[in-house]
C-alpha positions as CSV (number, residue, x, y, z in Angstrom):
1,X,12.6,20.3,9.5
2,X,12.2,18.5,12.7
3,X,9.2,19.5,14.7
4,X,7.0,21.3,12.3
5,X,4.1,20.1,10.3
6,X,2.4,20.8,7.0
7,X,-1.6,21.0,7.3
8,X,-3.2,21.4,3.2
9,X,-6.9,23.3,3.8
10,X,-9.1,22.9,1.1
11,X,-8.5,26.9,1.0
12,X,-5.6,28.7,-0.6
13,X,-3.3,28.6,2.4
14,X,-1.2,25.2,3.8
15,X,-0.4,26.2,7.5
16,X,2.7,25.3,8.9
17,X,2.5,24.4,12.5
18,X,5.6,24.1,15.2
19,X,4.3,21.0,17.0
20,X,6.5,22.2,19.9
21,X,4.2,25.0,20.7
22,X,1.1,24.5,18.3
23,X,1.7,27.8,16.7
24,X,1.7,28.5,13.1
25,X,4.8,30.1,12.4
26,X,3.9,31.1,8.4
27,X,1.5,29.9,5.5
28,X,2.2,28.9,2.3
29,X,-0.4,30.6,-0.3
30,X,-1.4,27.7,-2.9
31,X,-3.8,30.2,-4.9
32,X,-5.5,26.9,-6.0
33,X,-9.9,26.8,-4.9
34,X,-9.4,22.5,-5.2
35,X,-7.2,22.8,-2.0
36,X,-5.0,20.1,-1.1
37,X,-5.7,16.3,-0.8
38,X,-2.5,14.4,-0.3
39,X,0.1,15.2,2.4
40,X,2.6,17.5,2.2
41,X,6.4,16.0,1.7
42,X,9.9,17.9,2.6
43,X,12.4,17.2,0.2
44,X,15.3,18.8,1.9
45,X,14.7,22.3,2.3
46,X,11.8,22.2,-0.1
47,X,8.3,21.6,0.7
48,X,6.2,20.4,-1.9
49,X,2.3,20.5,-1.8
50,X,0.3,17.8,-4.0
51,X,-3.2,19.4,-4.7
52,X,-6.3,17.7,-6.5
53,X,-6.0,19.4,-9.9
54,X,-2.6,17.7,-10.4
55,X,-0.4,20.5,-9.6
56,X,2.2,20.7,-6.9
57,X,3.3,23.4,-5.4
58,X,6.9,23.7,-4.4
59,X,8.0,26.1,-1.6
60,X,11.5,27.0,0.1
61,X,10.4,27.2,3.5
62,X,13.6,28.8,4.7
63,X,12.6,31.5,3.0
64,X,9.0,31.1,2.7
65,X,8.8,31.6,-1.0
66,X,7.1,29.7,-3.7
67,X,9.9,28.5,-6.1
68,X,7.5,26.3,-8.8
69,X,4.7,24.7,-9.6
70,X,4.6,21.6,-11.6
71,X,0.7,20.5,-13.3
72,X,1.0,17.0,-13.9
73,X,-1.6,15.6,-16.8
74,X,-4.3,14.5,-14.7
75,X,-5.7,14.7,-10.5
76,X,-3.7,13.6,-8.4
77,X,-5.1,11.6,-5.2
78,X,-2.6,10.1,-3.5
79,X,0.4,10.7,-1.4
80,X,3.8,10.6,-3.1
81,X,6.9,8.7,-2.4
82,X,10.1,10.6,-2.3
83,X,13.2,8.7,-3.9
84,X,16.7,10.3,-4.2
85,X,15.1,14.4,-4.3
86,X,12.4,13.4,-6.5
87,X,8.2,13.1,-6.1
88,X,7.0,9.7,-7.3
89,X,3.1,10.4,-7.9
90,X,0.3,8.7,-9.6
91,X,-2.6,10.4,-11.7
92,X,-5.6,9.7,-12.5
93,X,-5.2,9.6,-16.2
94,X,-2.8,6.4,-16.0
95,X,0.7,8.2,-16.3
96,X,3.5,7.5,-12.8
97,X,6.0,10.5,-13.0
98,X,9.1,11.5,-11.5
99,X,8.7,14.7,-10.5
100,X,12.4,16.8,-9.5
101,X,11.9,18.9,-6.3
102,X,14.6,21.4,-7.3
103,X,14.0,22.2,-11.0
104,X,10.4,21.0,-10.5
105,X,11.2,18.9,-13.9
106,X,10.0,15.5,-14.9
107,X,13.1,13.2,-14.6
108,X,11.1,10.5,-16.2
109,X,7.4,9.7,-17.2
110,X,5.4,6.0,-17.3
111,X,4.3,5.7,-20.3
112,X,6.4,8.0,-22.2
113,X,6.0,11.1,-23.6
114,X,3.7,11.2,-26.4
115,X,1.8,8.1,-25.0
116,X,-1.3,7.5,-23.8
117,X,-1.5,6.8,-19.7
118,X,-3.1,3.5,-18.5
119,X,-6.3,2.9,-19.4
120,X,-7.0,1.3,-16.0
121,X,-6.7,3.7,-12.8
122,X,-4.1,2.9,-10.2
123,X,-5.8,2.2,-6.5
124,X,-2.8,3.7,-5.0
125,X,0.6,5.4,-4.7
126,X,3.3,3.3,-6.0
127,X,5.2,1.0,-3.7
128,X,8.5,0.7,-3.4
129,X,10.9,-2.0,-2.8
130,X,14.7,-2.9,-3.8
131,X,15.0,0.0,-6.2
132,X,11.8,-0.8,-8.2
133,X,8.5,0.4,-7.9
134,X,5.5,-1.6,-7.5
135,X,2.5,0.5,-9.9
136,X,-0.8,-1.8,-9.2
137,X,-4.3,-1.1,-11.5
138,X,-7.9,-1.5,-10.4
139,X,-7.2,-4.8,-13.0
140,X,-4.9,-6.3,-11.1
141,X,-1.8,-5.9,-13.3
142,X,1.2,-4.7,-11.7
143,X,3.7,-2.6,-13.7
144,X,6.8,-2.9,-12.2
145,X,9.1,-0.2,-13.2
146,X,12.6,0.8,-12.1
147,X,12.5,4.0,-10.2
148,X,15.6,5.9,-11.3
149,X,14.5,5.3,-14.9
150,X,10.9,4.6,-15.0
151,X,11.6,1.8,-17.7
152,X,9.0,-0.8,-17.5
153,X,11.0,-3.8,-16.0
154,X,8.5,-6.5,-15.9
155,X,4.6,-7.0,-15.5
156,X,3.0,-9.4,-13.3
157,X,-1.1,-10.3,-13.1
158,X,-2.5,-10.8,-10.0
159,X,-4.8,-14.6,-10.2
160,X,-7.0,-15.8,-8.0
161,X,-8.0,-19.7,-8.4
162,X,-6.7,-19.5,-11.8
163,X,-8.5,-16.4,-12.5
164,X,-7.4,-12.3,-12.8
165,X,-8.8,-10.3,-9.6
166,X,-9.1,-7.1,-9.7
167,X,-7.9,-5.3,-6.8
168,X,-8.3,-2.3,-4.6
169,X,-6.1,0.0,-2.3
170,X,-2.2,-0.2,-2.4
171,X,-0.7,-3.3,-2.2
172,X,2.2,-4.6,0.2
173,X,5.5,-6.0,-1.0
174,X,8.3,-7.5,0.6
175,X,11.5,-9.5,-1.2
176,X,9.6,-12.6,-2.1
177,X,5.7,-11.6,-1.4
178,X,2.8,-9.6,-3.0
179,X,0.1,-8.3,-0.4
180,X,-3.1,-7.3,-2.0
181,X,-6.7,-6.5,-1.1
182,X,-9.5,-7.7,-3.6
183,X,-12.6,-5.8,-4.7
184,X,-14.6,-9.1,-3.9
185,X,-13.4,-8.9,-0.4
186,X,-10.5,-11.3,-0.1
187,X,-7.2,-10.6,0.7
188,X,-4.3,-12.5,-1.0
189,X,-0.5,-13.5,-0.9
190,X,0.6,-13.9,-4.5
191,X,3.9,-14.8,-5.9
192,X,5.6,-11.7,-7.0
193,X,7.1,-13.0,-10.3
194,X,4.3,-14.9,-10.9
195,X,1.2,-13.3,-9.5
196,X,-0.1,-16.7,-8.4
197,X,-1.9,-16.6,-5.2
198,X,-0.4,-18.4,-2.8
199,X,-3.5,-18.2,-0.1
200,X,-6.3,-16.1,0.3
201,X,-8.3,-15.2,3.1
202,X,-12.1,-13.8,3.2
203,X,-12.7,-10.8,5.2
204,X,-16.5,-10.1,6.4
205,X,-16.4,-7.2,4.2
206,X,-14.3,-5.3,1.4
207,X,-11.4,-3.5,3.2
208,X,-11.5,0.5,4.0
209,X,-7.8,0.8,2.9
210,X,-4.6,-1.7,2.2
211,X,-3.1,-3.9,3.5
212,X,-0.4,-3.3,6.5
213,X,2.6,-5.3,7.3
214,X,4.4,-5.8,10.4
215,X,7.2,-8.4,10.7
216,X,5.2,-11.8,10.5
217,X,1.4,-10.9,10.2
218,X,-0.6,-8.5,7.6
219,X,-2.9,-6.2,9.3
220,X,-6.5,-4.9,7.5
221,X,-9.7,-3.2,8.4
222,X,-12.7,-3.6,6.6
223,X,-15.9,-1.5,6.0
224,X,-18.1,-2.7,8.8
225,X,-15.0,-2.0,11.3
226,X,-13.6,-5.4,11.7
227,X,-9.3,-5.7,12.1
228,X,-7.9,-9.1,11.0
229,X,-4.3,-9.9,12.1
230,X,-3.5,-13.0,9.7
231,X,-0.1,-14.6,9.4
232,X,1.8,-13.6,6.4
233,X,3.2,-17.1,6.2
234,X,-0.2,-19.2,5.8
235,X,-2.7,-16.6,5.3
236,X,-4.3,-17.8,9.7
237,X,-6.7,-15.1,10.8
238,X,-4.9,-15.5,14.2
239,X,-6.6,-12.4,15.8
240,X,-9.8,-10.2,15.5
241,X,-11.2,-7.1,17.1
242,X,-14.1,-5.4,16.6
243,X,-14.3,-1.7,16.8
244,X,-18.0,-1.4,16.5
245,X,-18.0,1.5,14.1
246,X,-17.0,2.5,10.3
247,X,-13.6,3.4,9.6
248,X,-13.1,7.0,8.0
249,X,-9.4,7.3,6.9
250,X,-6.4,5.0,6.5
251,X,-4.8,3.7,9.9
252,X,-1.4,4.3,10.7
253,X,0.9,1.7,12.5
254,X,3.5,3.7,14.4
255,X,6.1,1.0,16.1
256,X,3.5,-1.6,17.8
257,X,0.9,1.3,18.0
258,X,-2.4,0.9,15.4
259,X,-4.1,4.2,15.3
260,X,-7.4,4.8,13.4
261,X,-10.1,7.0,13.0
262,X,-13.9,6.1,12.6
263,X,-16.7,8.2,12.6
264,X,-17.9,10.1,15.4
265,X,-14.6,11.9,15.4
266,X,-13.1,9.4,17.2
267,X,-9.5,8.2,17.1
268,X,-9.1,3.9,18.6
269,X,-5.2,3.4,19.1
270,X,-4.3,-0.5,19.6
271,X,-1.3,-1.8,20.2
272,X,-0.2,-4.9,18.6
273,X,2.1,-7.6,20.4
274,X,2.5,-11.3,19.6
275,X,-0.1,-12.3,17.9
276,X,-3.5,-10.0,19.7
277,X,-4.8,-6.7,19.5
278,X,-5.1,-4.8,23.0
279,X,-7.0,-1.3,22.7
280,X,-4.8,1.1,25.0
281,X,-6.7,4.5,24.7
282,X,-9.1,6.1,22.6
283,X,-9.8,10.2,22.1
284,X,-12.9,11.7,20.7
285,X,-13.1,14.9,19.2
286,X,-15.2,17.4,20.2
287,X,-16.3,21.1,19.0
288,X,-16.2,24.2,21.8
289,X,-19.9,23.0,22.4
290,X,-19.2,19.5,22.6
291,X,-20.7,18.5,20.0
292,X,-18.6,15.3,18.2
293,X,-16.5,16.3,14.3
294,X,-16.3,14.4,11.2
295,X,-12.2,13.4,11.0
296,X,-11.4,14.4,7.7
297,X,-7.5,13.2,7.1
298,X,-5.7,9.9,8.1
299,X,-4.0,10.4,11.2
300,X,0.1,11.5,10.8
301,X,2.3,10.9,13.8
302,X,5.2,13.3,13.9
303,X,7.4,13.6,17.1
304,X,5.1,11.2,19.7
305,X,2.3,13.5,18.4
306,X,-0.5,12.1,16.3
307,X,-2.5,15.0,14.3
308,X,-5.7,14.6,12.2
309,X,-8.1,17.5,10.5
310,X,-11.6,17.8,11.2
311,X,-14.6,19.7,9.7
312,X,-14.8,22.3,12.2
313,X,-11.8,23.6,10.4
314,X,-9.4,22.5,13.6
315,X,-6.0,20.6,13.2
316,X,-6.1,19.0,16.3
317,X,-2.8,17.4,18.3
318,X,-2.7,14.2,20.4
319,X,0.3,12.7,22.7
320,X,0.7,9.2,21.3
């Protein structure tokens, strides 16, 4: 499925788009008013389509046909993992579920069947790392289950100076680290068996999305704007830049390339070397008139392209 993209509306129709020529080569009817929130995954020659009212649509694009639709018990708001042919996804009503792309079964459900979901909601997808997946709650507490199974494995409560935290956004994990962003504006490296904080650092403001990782530093924007590169090791804000406007969707770091959008229907891309942000180009969108959009999805970059969705309606298509 090289070169094509999947672009949800909030209509009834999820265009698919051949980025070689910008042309929509078919549409996928969803028959669903919510329209689509999360992105669109391929699961070999299936495409399946997350939408707001927890269903997901599943399509063989090959033969642009709908072949199921799966309605999971509660909305879904985030975008799924794909493990071994099945959708990982998190609803609002507490449950993370399995999802198969080819029978459009559950394979497995967390809590089980007949059991109540989480009474806390998740702040993101489920993360995944050495065949387990990392489940946080807006309390703190991350369920760690394994992700063929969905058994619960362990839990682990995320502590700040002694105390729970609760938490917001995804968090990051590596082999023998916990990344998280708290609601009171810090972020923190915890012990992952533990849930000890190791460090914390204070950010200007509460952060717009989670926490990014590249090899040695942890990457995250807050509300008023603000990029923090701190060391993963000792927690060092060792770089800052400023962008000077709100952030509107969750940046994406493609190689050594930070791209995000802010209002004004602007799009900042930064690249990041060593240990200093250096701002290489920026693109603002504009209607037919010139008038400036509001950017409406996180930017995706597919094939050196980066694409975004606006509220004139437009999927629009920039050369990284």
């Amino acid at each position: 499925m090289d070169g094509l993209v999947l672009v949800p509306t909030r209509g009834d129709e999820c265009a698919v788009i051949d980025l070689t020529t910008g042309e929509v080569t078919t549409s996928l009817a969803l028959r669903n008013p919510n329209g689509a929130v999360a992105q669109p995954v391929f699961v070999a020659d299936i495409v399946a389509i997350p939408m707001i009212d927890g269903r997901i649509y599943f399509h063989d694009l090959a033969r642009r046909r709908l072949v199921g639709v799966y309605e999971a018990p509660g909305e879904l708001r985030y975008d799924p993992l794909v493990i071994d042919g099945a959708l990982i996804i998190a609803t609002d009503s507490g449950y993370v579920i399995a999802v198969d792309a080819t029978s459009q079964r559950e394979r497995w459900r967390y809590p089980g069947p007949g059991r109540p979901g989480l009474v806390q909601p998740a702040t993101g997808a489920p993360v995944l790392m050495n065949g387990e997946l990392w489940h946080v709650t807006a309390d703190g507490l991350v369920t760690v289950l394994d992700a063929g199974t969905g058994r619960n494995v362990r839990e682990v409560r995320l502590a700040l100076h002694s105390r729970t935290t609760s938490v917001r956004h995804q968090v990051a994990v590596t082999r023998d680290a916990l990344f998280a962003v708290t609601s009171d504006a810090h972020v923190i490296r915890a012990n992952p068996s533990t849930g000890a904080a190791i460090w914390s650092t204070q950010l200007g403001a509460r952060a717009s999305s989670a926490p990014i990782l590249t090899a040695d530093h942890v990457i995250v924007i807050d509300e008023d704007g603000v990029i923090s590169l701190i060391r993963a090791r000792d927690g060092r804000v060792v770089a800052r830049h400023e962008l000077g406007v709100q952030p509107v969707a969750a940046p994406v770091l493609d190689g050594d390339l930070l791209i995000v959008a802010v209002r004004g229907g602007r799009l900042f891309a930064l690249e990041v070397s060593g240990e200093e942000f250096t701002r290489t180009w920026e693109y603002a969108a504009r209607t037919p008139d010139g008038d400036p959009v509001r950017i409406t999805t996180r930017p995706v970059v597919r094939d050196a392209v980066v694409l975004f969705g606006a509220d004139d309606g437009r999927l629009r298509a920039v050369l990284r």
